[in-house]
C-alpha positions in Angstrom: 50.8 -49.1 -81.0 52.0 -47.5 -77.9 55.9 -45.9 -77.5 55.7 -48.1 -74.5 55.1 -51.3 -76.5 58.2 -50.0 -79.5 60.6 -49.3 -76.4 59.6 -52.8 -75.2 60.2 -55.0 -78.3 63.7 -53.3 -78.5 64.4 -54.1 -75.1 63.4 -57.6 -76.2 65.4 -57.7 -79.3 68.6 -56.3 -77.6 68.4 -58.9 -74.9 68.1 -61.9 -77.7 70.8 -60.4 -79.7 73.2 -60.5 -76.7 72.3 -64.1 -75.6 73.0 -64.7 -79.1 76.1 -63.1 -79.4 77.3 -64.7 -76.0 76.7 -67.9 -77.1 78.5 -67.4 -80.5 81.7 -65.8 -78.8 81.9 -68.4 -76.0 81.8 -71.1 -79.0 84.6 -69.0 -80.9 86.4 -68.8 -77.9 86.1 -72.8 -77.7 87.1 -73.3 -81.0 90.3 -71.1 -80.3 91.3 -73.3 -77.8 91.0 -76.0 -79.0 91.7 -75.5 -82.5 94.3 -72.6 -82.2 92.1 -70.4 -85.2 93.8 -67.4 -86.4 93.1 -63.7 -85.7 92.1 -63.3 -88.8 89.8 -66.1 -88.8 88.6 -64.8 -85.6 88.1 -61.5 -86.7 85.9 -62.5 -89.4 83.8 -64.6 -86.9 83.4 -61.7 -84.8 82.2 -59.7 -87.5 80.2 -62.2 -88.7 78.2 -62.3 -84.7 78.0 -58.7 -84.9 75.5 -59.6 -88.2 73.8 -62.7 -87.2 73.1 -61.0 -83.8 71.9 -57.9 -84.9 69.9 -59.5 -88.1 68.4 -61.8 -85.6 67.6 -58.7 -83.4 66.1 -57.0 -86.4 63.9 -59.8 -86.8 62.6 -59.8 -83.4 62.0 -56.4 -83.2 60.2 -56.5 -87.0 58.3 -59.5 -85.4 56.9 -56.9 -82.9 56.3 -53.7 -85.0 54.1 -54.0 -88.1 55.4 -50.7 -90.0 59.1 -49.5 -90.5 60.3 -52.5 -89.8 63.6 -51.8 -91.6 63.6 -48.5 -89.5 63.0 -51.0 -85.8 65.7 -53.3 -86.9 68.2 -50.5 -87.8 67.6 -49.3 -84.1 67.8 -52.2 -82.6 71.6 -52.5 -84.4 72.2 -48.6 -83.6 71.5 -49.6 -80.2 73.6 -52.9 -79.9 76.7 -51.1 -81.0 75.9 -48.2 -79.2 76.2 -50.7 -76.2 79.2 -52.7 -77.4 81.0 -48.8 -77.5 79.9 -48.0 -74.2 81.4 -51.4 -72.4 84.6 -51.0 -74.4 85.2 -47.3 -73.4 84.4 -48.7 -69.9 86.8 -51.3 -70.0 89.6 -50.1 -71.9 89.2 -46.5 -70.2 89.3 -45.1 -73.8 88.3 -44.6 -77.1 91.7 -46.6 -79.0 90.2 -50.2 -79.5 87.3 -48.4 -81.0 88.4 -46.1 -83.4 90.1 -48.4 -85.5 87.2 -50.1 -86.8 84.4 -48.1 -85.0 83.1 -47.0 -87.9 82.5 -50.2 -90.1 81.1 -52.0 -87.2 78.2 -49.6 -86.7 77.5 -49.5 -90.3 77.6 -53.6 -90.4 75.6 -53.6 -87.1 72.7 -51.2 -89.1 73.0 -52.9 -91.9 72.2 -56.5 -90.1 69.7 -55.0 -88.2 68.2 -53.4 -91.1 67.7 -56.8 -92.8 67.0 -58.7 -89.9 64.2 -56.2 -90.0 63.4 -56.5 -93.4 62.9 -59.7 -93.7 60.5 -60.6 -90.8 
């Protein structure tokens, strides 16, 4: 396997776990419209994206690569937060929103890419 093929099933798993997560947050965002959910309630579903997203990520990328997978998956969820950190910072002109639960997200992000990978 080439590193152009590796850096190409990334690229391939980051792009379906984004159309995944859009999908998922613009049905969240539905639901809080027109059933007026709870931050908490929403918190937990954006959590819960953030896994699906990058499990489903993991599990393209695993698709792809025959060894490591876990290894594939856990950079494709690096990656994916890595993203989600940059766009915040770029957004909120700062590292506030972030910091609060910057940590726990990247370790829930490898940890669902890691079994997305896993388990393809």
């Amino acid at each position: 396997m080439t590193k152009a093929y590796g850096v190409t099933a990334v690229v391939k798993a980051l792009i379906v776990a984004y159309i995944v997560t859009g999908v998922l947050l613009f049905g969240m965002a539905f639901a809080m419209y027109k059933m007026g959910l709870q931050e908490r309630t929403v918190d937990f579903g954006v959590t819960f994206i953030y896994i699906l997203a990058t499990a489903i990520g993991g599990l393209v990328v695993g698709k792809c690569m025959k060894q490591k997978k876990f290894l594939w998956g856990c950079l494709v969820g690096a990656l994916y937060v890595l993203i989600i950190f940059i766009a915040s910072f770029i957004v909120t002109k700062g590292f506030a929103s972030i910091a609060n639960d910057g940590i726990s997200t990247l370790l829930l992000c490898l940890g669902g890419g890691m079994l997305g990978g896993m388990i393809s």
